[in-house]
C-alpha positions in Angstrom: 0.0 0.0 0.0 1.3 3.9 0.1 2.7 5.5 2.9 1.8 3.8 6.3 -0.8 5.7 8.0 0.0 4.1 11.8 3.5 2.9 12.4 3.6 0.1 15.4 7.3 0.2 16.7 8.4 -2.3 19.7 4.9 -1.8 21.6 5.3 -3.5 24.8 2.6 -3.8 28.0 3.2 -6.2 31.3 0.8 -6.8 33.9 1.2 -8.7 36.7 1.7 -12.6 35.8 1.8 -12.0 31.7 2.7 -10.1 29.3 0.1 -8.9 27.2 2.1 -7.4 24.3 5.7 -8.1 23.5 7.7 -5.6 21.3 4.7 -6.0 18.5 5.3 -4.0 15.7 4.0 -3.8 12.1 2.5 -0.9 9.9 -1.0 -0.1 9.2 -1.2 1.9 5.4 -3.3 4.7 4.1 -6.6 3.3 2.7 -6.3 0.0 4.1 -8.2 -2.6 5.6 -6.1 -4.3 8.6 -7.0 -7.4 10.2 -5.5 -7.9 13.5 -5.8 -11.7 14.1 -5.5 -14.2 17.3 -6.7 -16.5 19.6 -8.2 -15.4 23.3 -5.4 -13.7 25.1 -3.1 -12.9 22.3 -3.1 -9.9 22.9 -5.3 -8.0 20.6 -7.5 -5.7 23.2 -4.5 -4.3 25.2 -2.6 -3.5 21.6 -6.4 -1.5 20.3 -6.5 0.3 23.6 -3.0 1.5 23.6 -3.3 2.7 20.0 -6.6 4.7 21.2 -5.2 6.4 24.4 -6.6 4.0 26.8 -3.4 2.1 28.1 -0.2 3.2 28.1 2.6 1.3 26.9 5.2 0.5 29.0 7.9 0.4 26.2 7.9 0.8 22.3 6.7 4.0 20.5 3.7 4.6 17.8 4.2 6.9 14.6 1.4 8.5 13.2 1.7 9.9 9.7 5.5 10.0 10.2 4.9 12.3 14.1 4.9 10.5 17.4 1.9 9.6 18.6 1.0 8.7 22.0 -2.4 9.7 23.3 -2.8 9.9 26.7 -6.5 9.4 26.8 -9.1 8.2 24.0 -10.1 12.2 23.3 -6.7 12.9 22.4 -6.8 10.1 20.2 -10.0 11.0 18.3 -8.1 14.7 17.9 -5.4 13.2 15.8 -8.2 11.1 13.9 -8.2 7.9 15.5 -11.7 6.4 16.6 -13.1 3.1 17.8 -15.8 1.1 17.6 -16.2 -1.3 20.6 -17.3 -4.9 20.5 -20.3 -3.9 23.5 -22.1 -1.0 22.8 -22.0 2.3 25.2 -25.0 3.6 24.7 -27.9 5.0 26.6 -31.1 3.4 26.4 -33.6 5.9 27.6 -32.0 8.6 24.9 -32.4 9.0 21.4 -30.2 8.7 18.6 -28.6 12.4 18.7 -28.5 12.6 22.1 -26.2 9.4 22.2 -24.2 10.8 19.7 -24.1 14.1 21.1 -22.7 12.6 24.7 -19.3 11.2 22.8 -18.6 14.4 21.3 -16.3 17.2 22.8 -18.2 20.4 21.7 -21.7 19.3 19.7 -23.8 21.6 17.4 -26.9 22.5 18.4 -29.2 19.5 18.5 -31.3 20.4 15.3 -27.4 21.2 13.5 -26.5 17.6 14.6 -29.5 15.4 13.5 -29.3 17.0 10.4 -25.7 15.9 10.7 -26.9 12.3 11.2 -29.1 11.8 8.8 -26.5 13.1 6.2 -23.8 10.9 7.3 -25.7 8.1 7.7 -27.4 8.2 4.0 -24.0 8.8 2.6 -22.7 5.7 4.0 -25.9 3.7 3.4 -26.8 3.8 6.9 -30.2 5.1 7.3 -30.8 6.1 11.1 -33.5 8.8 12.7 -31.8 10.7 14.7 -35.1 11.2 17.0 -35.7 7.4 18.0 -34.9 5.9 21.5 -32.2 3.8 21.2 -33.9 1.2 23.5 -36.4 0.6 20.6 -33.7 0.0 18.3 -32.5 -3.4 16.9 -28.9 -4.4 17.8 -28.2 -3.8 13.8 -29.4 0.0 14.3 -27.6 0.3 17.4 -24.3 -0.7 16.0 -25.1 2.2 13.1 -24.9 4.7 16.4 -21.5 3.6 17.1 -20.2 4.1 13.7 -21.9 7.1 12.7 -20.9 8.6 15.7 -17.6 7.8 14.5 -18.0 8.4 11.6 -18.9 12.7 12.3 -15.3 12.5 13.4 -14.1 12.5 10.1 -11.2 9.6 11.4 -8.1 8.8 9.3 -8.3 5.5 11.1 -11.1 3.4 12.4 -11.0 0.6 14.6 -13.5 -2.0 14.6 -13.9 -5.1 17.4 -15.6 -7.8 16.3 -18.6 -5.5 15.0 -20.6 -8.4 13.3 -20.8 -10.5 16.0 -24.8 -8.9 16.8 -25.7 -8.8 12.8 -28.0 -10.9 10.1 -25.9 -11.9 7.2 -28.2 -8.8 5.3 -26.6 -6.6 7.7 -23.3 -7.7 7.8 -23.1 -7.3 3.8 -24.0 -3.3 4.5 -21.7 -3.1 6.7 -19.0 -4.0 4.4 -20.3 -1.7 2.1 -19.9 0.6 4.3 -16.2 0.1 5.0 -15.3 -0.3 1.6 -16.8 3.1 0.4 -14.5 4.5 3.4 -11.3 2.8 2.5 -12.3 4.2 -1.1 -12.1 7.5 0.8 -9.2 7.1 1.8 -9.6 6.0 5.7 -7.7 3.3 7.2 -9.6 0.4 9.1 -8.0 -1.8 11.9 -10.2 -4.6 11.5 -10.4 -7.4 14.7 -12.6 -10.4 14.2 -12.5 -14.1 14.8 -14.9 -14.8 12.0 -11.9 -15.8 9.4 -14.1 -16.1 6.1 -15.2 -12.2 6.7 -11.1 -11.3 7.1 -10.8 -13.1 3.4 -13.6 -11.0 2.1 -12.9 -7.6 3.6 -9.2 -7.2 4.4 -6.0 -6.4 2.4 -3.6 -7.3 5.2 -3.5 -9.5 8.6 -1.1 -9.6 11.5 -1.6 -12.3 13.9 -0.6 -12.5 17.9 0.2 -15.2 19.9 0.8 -14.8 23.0 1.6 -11.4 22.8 3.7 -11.8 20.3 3.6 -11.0 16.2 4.1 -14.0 14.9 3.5 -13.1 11.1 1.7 -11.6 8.6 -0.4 -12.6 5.9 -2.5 -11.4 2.8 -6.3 -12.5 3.4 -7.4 -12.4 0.0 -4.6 -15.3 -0.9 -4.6 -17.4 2.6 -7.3 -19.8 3.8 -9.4 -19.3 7.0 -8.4 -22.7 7.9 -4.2 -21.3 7.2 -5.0 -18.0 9.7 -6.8 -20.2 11.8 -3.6 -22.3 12.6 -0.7 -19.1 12.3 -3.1 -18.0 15.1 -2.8 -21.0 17.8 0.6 -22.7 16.5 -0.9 -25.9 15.6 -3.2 -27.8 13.7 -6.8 -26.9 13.7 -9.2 -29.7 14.6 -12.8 -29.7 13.0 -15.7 -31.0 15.5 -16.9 -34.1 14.2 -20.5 -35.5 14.4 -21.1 -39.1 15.7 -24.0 -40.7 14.5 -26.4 -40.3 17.4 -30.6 -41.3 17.8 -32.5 -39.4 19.5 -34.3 -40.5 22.7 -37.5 -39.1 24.1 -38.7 -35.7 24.6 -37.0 -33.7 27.5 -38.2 -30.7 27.1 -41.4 -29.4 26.1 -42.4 -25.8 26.6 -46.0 -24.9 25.1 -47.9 -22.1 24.7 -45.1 -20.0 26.6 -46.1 -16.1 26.8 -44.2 -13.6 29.3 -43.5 -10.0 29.6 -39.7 -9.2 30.0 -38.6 -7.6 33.2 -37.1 -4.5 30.8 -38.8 -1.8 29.2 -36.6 -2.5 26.9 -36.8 -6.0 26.6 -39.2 -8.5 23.9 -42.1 -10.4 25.7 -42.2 -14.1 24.5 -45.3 -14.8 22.4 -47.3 -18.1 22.5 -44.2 -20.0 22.2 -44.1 -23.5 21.6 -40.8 -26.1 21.2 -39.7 -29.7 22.2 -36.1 -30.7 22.6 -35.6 -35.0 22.6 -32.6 -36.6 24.0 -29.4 -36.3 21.7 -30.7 -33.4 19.9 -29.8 -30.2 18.9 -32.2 -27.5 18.5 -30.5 -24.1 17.2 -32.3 -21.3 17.7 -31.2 -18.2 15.5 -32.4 -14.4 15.8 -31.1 -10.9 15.6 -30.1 -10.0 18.7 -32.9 -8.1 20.8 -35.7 -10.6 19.6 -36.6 -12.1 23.3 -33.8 -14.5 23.6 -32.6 -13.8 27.1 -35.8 -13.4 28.2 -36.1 -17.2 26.5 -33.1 -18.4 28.2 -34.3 -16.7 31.5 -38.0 -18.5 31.4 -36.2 -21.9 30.8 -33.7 -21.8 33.5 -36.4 -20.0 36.0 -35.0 -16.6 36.7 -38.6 -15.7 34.6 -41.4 -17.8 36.4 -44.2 -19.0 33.8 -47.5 -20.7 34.2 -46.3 -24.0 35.5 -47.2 -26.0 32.8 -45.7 -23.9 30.2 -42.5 -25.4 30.6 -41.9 -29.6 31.2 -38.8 -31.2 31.9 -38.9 -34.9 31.7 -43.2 -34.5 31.6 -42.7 -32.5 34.8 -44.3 -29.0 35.2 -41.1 -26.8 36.1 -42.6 -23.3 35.1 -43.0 -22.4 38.6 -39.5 -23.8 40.2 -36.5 -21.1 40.2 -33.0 -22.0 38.6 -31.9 -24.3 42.3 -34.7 -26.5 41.6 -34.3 -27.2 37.9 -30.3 -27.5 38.1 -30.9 -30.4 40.3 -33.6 -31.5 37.8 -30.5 -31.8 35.1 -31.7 -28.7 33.5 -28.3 -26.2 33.1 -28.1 -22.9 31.1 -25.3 -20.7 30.4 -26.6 -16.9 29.5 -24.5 -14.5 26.9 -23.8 -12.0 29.4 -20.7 -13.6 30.6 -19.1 -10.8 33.0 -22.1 -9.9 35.3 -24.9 -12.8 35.2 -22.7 -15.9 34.0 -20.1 -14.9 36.1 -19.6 -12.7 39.4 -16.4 -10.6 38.6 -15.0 -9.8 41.6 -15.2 -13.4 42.8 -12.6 -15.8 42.0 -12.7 -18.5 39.4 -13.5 -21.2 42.3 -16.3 -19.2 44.0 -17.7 -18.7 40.6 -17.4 -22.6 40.1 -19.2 -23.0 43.4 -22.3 -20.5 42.4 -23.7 -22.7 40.1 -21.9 -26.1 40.7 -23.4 -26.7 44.3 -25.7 -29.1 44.0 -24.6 -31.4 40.8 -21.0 -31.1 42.2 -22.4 -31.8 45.5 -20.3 -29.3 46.9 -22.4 -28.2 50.0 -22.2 -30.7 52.5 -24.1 -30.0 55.9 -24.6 -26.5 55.6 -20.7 -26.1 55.2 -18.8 -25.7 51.5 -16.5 -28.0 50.4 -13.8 -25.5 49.6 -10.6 -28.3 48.5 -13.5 -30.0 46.3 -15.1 -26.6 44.7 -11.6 -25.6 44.1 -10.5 -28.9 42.7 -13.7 -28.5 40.0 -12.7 -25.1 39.1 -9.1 -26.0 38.3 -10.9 -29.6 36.1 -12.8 -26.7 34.5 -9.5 -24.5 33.7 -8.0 -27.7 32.3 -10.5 -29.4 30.0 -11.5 -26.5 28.4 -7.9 -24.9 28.1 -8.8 -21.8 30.6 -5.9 -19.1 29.8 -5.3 -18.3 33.5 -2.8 -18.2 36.7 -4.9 -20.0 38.7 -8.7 -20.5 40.1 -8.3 -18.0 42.8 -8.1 -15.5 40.1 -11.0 -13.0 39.7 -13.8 -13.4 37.0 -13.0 -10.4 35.7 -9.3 -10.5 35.2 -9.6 -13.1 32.4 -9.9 -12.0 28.4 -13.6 -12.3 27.6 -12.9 -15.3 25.2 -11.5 -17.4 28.3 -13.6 -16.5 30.6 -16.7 -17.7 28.0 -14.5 -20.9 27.7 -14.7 -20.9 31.8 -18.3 -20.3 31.8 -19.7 -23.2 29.3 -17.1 -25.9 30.7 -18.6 -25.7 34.1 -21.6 -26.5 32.9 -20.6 -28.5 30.5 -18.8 -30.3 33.0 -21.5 -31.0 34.7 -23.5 -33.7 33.1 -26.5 -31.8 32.0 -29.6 -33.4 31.2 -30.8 -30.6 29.5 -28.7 -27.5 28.6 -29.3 -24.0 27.3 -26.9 -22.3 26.2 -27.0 -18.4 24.1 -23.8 -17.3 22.5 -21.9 -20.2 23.4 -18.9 -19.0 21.3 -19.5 -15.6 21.0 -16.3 -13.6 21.0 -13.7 -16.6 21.6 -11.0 -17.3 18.7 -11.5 -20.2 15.9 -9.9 -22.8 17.8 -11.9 -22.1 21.3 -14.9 -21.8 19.1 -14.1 -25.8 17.6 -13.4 -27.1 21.1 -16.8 -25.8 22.7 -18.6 -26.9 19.4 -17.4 -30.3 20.0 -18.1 -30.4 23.6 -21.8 -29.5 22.6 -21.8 -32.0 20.2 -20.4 -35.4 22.8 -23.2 -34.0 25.2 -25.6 -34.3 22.9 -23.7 -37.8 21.7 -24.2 -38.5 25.4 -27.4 -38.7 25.6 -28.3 -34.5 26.7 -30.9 -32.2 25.3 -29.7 -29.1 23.7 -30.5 -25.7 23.0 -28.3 -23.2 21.2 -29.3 -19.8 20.7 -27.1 -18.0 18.6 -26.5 -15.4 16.0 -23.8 -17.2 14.1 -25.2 -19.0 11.7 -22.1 -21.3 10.6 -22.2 -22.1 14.0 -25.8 -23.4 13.9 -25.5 -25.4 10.3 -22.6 -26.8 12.2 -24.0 -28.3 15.3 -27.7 -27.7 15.1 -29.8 -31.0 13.8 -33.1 -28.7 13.7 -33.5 -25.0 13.1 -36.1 -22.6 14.7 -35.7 -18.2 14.3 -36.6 -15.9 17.5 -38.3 -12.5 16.0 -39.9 -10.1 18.4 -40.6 -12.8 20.8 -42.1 -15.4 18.2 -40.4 -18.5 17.7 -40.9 -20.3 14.3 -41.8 -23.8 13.8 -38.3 -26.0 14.1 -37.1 -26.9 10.7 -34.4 -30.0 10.2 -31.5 -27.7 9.6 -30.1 -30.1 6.5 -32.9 -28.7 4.8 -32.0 -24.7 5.2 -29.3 -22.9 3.3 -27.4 -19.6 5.3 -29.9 -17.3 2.9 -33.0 -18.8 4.1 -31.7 -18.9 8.0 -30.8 -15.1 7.8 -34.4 -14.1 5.9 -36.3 -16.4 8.6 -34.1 -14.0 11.3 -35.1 -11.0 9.8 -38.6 -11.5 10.8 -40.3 -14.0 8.2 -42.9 -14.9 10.9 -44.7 -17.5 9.0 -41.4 -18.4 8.7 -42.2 -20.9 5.6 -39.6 -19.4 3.7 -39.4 -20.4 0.2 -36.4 -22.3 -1.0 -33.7 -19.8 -3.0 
C-alpha cells in the first residue's frame, strides 16, 4: 500500500503474571483494511486500547503519519483522527439517537445542526438512522449504526473495529462491508479485529496475527485460507468438530404455549411460544439480537417464572421452580452476558465454580462448602476446556472475555447436563476455542443430553444444530431440520419472516 498511515514500533505492555504485548510492531497503510488476528489472550485488546489512548505502553513507540503519537486518553486520540468502535455497545437506552451521539462528542452543534448531521452521514454511507428514535427501541443492527456514525462525524483517518458483526443478520453484515469499503475508497484506514476468518478473506487487504503477545507473522487474506489464519493464530493444527451418529431419545423438554413479559422496558415479551427438545438433539435457535432470547433463556432456567405447565422437563411442570430446583432437575443454562450474570467478577474462578456447581457437584455438605473440592472442579474446569489463566483463585474479571466464555460453558458443560441452554456459546472466543466448545456440545448431545443453542452465528448453527427454529420479536418459528435450510433462508427467517415458511432460494 502507500505510505503507512500508523506505524507500530516495539509496543510493549506487562501486567502482573503476563505479558500482554511483546515488542509488537508492524505498519497499518493509508486506505487499508487491517485485520488484526489471534486467539483469546493474544493480545489483541491491550494492543487497540493502547493505540486509542486508553493504556499506556510500557515500552515501544507509535508513529502516526510519520509524528509520534502517544495519546494519553481516548479524546486525544480521536483529535489526531483515530476512533473506535467497541465490541459492547455504550449507549444510553432511555436517549435517542442524537443525544447518544451528542454525549461522545467534545463540543456538539446545536441539536437540530446535529440530527441533520446524522441523517446526512448516515445516507452517505448507506446507513439510514433517525436521529429522533430511543435507542432502546432500536434493533442491535441499528444500534451498532450509532457507534459508527458517531464515529464516523469524526471524520477519522483510522477506524478501529472489534468484532462488529458478532450482533448482525448476514443482510446486515453485507452493508456493513459496504460501508467500510466506500470508506477505504475514501481514503480511511480500518484496523479490522474479528474471529470470523471467512469475513477477514472478504474484507481485508492485510493481517497480523498474535500469539501470546507476540507478532508472529503476517499474511494477505485475499490469498490465505481461514483454515491457514486459523492455525498461524494457535501454533498448531486446527481440529474440526466431528459428528457421531447419534438417535434421538424421548422428549426432555417441552415448553407450550409460553407467553411472558420481559422484566425490561426495553426487553421483547415471549409470544405463544411452543418447542420440544428430545434426548441427543440439537435445536439451534437463530435471531437478531434483541428478539426475546434472554428473556427465553431466562424463562427456561427460571430466573422468569411461567405458568407451571408452560415449561416440562422430563413430563414435569417446572414453570414455577426457580433456577436451584431445575439444576438439580438436570436442566443447566449458560446466559450470553458472561461478565455480570454468568459470572460474578470480583469473585474468583473457584467461587464462581461453586455458584452454580453446588448441588450437581455436591459441593455443599451440611450446611458447610467444600472448599478443597469446589476448588478442585474449578481447576478440572480450567484444564479441560484450556482456561488461559494463573490459577482459580483469580477474579472473574481478570480473564480476556474469550476465556472466561470458555470458563463459563465448561462448568456446565462439565457437569453432566440433562438438559442445557446455552446463548452465545462461542461468542467472541478465537477459531480454535470456538471448535473445542462446538465439540463439547456435540459429545453431550452424543451422550445422551438435550440441547439448545441460541445463537446469531449462523455457521455455528449449520454446524452443530440438527433442527433450526428463528426468534423474531418474541415469536419463535416452527423448528425446521437444519439439512434442509441454506445460510440465505436462515438469515431471511431471522429478519422477521414470521410465518417463517420461507421459500427455498
Amino acid at each position: 500500500m502507500s505510505t503507512p498511515l500508523l506505524q507500530i514500533e516495539g509496543l510493549t505492555k506487562a501486567y502482573p503474571g503476563v505479558v500482554a504485548n511483546d515488542s509488537v510492531s508492524f505498519d497499518i497503510g493509508e486506505g487499508e483494511v487491517h485485520a488484526l488476528l489471534g486467539e483469546n489472550g493474544a493480545g489483541k485488546s491491550t494492543l487497540v486500547k493502547m493505540i486509542y489512548g486508553l493504556v499506556k505502553p510500557d515500552s515501544g513507540r507509535m508513529l502516526l503519519r510519520g509524528r509520534p503519537y502517544a495519546p494519553p486518553e481516548p479524546r486525544a486520540a480521536r483529535a489526531d483522527g483515530v476512533a473506535m468502535v467497541f465490541q459492547h455497545f455504550s449507549l444510553f437506552e432511555a436517549l435517542d439517537v442524537a443525544e447518544n451521539i451528542a454525549l461522545g462528542m467534545e463540543n456538539p452543534p446545536a441539536m437540530r445542526d446535529l440530527a441533520d448531521d446524522i441523517r446526512r452521514v448516515s445516507e452517505t454511507y448507506g446507513l439510514p438512522l433517525d436521529p429522533y428514535r430511543r435507542v432502546g427501541d432500536l434493533s442491535a443492527g441499528e444500534r451498532q449504526r450509532v457507534e459508527i456514525v458517531r464515529c464516523l462525524l469524526q471524520d477519522p483517518k483510522l477506524l478501529i473495529m472489534d468484532e462488529p458483526t458478532s450482533v448482525l443478520t448476514p443482510q446486515e453484515v453485507d452493508i456493513l462491508f459496504e460501508t467500510l469499503r466506500k470508506l477505504r475508497e475514501e481514503g480511511t484506514s480500518i484496523l479490522y479485529i474479528s474471529h470470523k476468518l471467512e469475513e477477514i478473506r472478504a474484507l481485508c487487504d492485510h493481517a497480523t496475527i498474535l500469539r501470546l503477545g507476540k507478532n508472529v507473522g503476517e499474511c494477505d487474506p485475499r490469498e490465505t485460507s481461514a483454515r491457514d489464519m486459523a492455525e498461524m493464530m494457535v501454533g498448531s493444527a486446527l481440529k474440526t468438530p466431528e459428528r457421531a451418529g447419534r438417535s434421538f431419545g424421548e422428549v426432555a423438554l417441552a415448553v407450550a404455549g409460553l407467553s411472558v413479559r420481559s422484566p425490561s422496558e426495553f426487553g421483547t415479551a415471549l409470544k405463544n411460544v411452543h418447542m420440544t427438545v428430545r434426548k441427543g438433539e440439537i435445536l439451534g435457535i437463530g435471531g437478531v439480537a434483541g428478539n426475546g432470547q434472554d428473556e427465553l433463556l431466562a424463562v427456561l432456567s427460571g430466573e422468569i417464572l411461567s405458568d407451571a405447565s408452560a415449561v416440562n422437563l422430563h413430563g414435569r411442570p417446572v414453570g414455577r421452580m426457580g433456577p436451584g430446583a431445575r439444576r438439580g432437575l438436570g436442566l443447566l443454562t449458560a446466559p450470553e452476558e458472561r461478565l455480570g450474570h454468568a459470572a460474578a467478577p470480583d469473585m474468583s474462578l473457584t467461587e464462581n465454580a461453586l455458584l452454580t456447581g453446588a448441588v450437581r457437584e455436591g459441593l455443599v455438605s451440611g450446611g458447610f462448602l467444600r472448599w478443597a473440592d469446589t476448588r478442585a472442579f474449578a481447576e478440572r474446569i480450567i484444564k479441560a476446556f484450556d482456561v488461559r489463566t494463573p490459577g482459580p483463585d483469580n477474579a472473574a474479571r481478570s480473564l480476556s472475555g474469550g476465556n472466561l466464555q470458555k470458563f463459563v460453558i465448561g462448568r456446565e458443560v462439565l457437569q453432566r447436563p440433562e438438559v442445557l441452554v446455552v446463548n452465545q456459546p462461542t461468542w467472541g472466543v478465537d477459531a480454535a476455542a470456538a471448535a473445542a466448545i462446538r465439540q463439547a456440545i456435540l459429545d453431550l448431545a452424543a451422550d445422551g443430553a438435550a440441547i439448545i443453542c441460541i445463537s446469531q452465528d449462523l455457521d455455528e448453527l449449520m454446524e452443530i444444530s440438527d433442527s433450526f427454529a428463528a426468534l423474531n420479536e418474541g415469536r419463535l418459528s416452527t423448528p425446521r431440520e437444519t439439512a434442509e435450510l441454506s445460510v440465505d433462508e436462515i438469515g431471511l427467517m431471522m429478519g422477521g419472516a414470521h410465518g417463517m415458511e420461507v421459500a427455498h432460494v
